[in-house]
N, C-alpha and C positions, 0 to 999 in steps of 0.2 A: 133708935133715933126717934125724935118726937114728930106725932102726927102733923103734916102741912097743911095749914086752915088755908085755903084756894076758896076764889070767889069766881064767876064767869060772866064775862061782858060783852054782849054780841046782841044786833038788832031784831038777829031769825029766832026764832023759842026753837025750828028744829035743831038748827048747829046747839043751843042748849043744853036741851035732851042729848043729844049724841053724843057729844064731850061729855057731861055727865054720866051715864050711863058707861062708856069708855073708863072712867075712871072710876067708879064704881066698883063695876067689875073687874077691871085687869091693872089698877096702879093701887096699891092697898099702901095704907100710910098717906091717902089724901083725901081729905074732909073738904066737899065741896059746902060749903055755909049759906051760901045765896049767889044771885043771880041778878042782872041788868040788863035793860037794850035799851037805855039811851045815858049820853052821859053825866046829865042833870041827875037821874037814876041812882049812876053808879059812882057820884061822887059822895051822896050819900048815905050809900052803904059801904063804902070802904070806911068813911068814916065813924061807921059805927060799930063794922065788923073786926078791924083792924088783922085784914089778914095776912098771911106770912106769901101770899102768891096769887096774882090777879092773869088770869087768862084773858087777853085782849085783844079784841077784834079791834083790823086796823079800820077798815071802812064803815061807816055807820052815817044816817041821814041825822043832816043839821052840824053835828059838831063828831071829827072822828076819833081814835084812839088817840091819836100824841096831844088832840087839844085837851082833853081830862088832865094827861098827866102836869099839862103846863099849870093844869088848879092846886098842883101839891108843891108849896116852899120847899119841902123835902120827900125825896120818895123812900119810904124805910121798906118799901115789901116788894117784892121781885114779879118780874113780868116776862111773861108767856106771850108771843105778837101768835095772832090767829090771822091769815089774811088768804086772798084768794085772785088777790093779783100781786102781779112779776113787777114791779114800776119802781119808782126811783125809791120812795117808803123801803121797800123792802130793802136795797142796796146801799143804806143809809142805816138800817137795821143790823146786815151783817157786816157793814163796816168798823161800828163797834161793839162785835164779837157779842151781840145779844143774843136771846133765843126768839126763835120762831118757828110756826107751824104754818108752813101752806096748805091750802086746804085743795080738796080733802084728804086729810091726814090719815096714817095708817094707826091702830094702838103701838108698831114698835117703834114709830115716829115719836109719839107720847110719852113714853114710856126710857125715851132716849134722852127727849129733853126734860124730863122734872129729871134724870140721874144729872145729867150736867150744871140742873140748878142746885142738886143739893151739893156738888163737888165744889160749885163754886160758893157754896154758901159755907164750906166747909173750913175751902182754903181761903178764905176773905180774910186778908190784915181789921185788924181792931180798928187803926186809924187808915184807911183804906185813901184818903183823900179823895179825891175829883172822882166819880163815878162813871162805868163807862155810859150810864142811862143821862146823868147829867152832858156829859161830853155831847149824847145823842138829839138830845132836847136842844141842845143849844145849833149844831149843825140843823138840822130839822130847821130849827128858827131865821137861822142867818142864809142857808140856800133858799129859801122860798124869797128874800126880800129880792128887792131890783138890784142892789148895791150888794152883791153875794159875799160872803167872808163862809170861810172853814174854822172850827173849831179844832186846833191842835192838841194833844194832849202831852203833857213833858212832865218831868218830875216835881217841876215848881210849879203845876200849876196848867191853865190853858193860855195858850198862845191865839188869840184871833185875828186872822189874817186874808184880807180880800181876795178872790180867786186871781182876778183879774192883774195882784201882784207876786201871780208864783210863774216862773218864767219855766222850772220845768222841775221833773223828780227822779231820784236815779235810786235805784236798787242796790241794795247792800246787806244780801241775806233777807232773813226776816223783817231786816231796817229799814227805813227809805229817806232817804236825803232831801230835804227839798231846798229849792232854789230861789231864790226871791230878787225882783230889781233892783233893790238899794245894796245888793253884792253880799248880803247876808246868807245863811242858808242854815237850817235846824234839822237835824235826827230825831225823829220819830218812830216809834215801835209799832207799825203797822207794813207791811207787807205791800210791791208797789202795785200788787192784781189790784189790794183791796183799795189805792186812792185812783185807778185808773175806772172801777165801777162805778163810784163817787164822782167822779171828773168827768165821766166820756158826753155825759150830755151838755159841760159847758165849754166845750169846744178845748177839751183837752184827747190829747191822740196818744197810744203805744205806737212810737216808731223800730222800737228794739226792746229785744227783751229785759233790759236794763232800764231802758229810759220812756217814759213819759211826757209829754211837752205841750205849753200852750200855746196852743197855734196862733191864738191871738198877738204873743211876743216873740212869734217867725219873721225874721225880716228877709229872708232867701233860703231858697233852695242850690246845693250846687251836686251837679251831674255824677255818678258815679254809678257803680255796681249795683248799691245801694243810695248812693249817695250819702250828702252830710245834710241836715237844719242849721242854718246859723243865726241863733235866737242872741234879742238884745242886749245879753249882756255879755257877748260874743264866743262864747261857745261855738262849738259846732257837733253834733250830737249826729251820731252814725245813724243813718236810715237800713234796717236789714232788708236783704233784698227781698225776703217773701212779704214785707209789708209795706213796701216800695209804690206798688197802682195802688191803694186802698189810702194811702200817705197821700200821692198827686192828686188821686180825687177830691180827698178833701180839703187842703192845699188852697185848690178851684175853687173852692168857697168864699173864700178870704182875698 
């Protein structure tokens, strides 16, 4: 297998050194080529270096990791997230199935994620279409505005659709169905932990292990064991009874 040209993007020269040195010694088969800590910096040297794998700090003063990436029309080279906090970045990160390194990392931390980039550099389709770093840039984009949308990914293509119009998402496997007001609803290949990580800070809830739901499109609550949610587009969505007080509480909010 041919040598991985890796470059490293982070604002501390020690996390540099450390990573470096890491990889040095104990990841053979990775050429680290140069180095960055700011992103003005390391846009151009990626440009110059054109390397096959950019280790990326996400936090950085001024401008941070995902704003770099927003300077490349396309991203041909694969990325490594190096970060040091738990925050919405990151859950946004493993939503679409990227790699990352929390810090501080172990070498078999390291060592774990370049085998999973080369695997998936491996089994990468020729025409691969929408990217999951593209899918990620665009989510990243569209939850930071006021007016939030998700970025879906399907076979034709992304689907972009406002938070505030998915009324709830249900489990199906691997699957997860999501539900929308105008009575529509799409199948998507993400799993429903991974859209409840995504969701929980915009006042979306796990009432069941099945279901998900925007409390913002709850129009009652009705009494039971668990009870049921009867969201607007009339549904009624079992409330399990262990997540039943956690459910009312927040409920109280709205």
């Amino acid at each position: 297998m041919s040598e991985i040209k890796a470059i490293i993007i982070d604002d501390e020269q020690h996390c540099i050194d450390a990573l470096q040195t890491m990889l040095e010694k104990k990841c053979p088969g990775v050429q680290v080529s140069g180095s960055a800590k700011s992103v003005r910096e390391a846009k151009g040297l990626i440009d110059d270096l054109q390397p096959d794998l950019v280790f990326l700090d996400v936090e950085m003063p001024y401008q941070n990791g995902f704003e770099l990436l927003k300077l490349f029309d396309k991203i041909y080279f694969d990325v490594i997230f190096t970060t040091a906090y738990e925050q919405y970045a990151l859950k946004a990160i493993k939503f679409n199935a990227l790699d990352y390194l929390l810090k501080p990392f172990s070498v078999k931390e390291l060592q774990d994620a370049l085998e999973k980039c080369r695997e998936k550099k491996l089994n990468r389709p020729k025409d691969q279409g929408i990217s999951p770093m593209e899918v990620f840039l665009q989510n990243m984009k569209t939850m930071q505005q006021t007016h939030k949308k998700i970025a879906l990914p399907t076979i034709n293509g992304l689907v972009f659709m406002p938070v505030q119009n998915i009324v709830r998402c249900e489990s199906t496997g691997n699957y997860t169905r999501i539900f929308f007001t105008d009575k529509k609803n799409l199948m998507v290949s993400r799993p429903l932990k991974e859209f409840e990580e995504l969701l929980s800070d915009v006042d979306f809830f796990r009432v069941h292990n099945s279901h998900l739901i925007n409390m913002q499109q709850m129009q009652s609550y009705i009494q039971g064991e668990g009870g049921f949610a009867l969201m607007s587009d009339g549904t009624q969505v079992e409330v399990s009874r262990r997540r039943k007080a956690d459910f009312l509480k927040k409920a109280m909010q709205f």
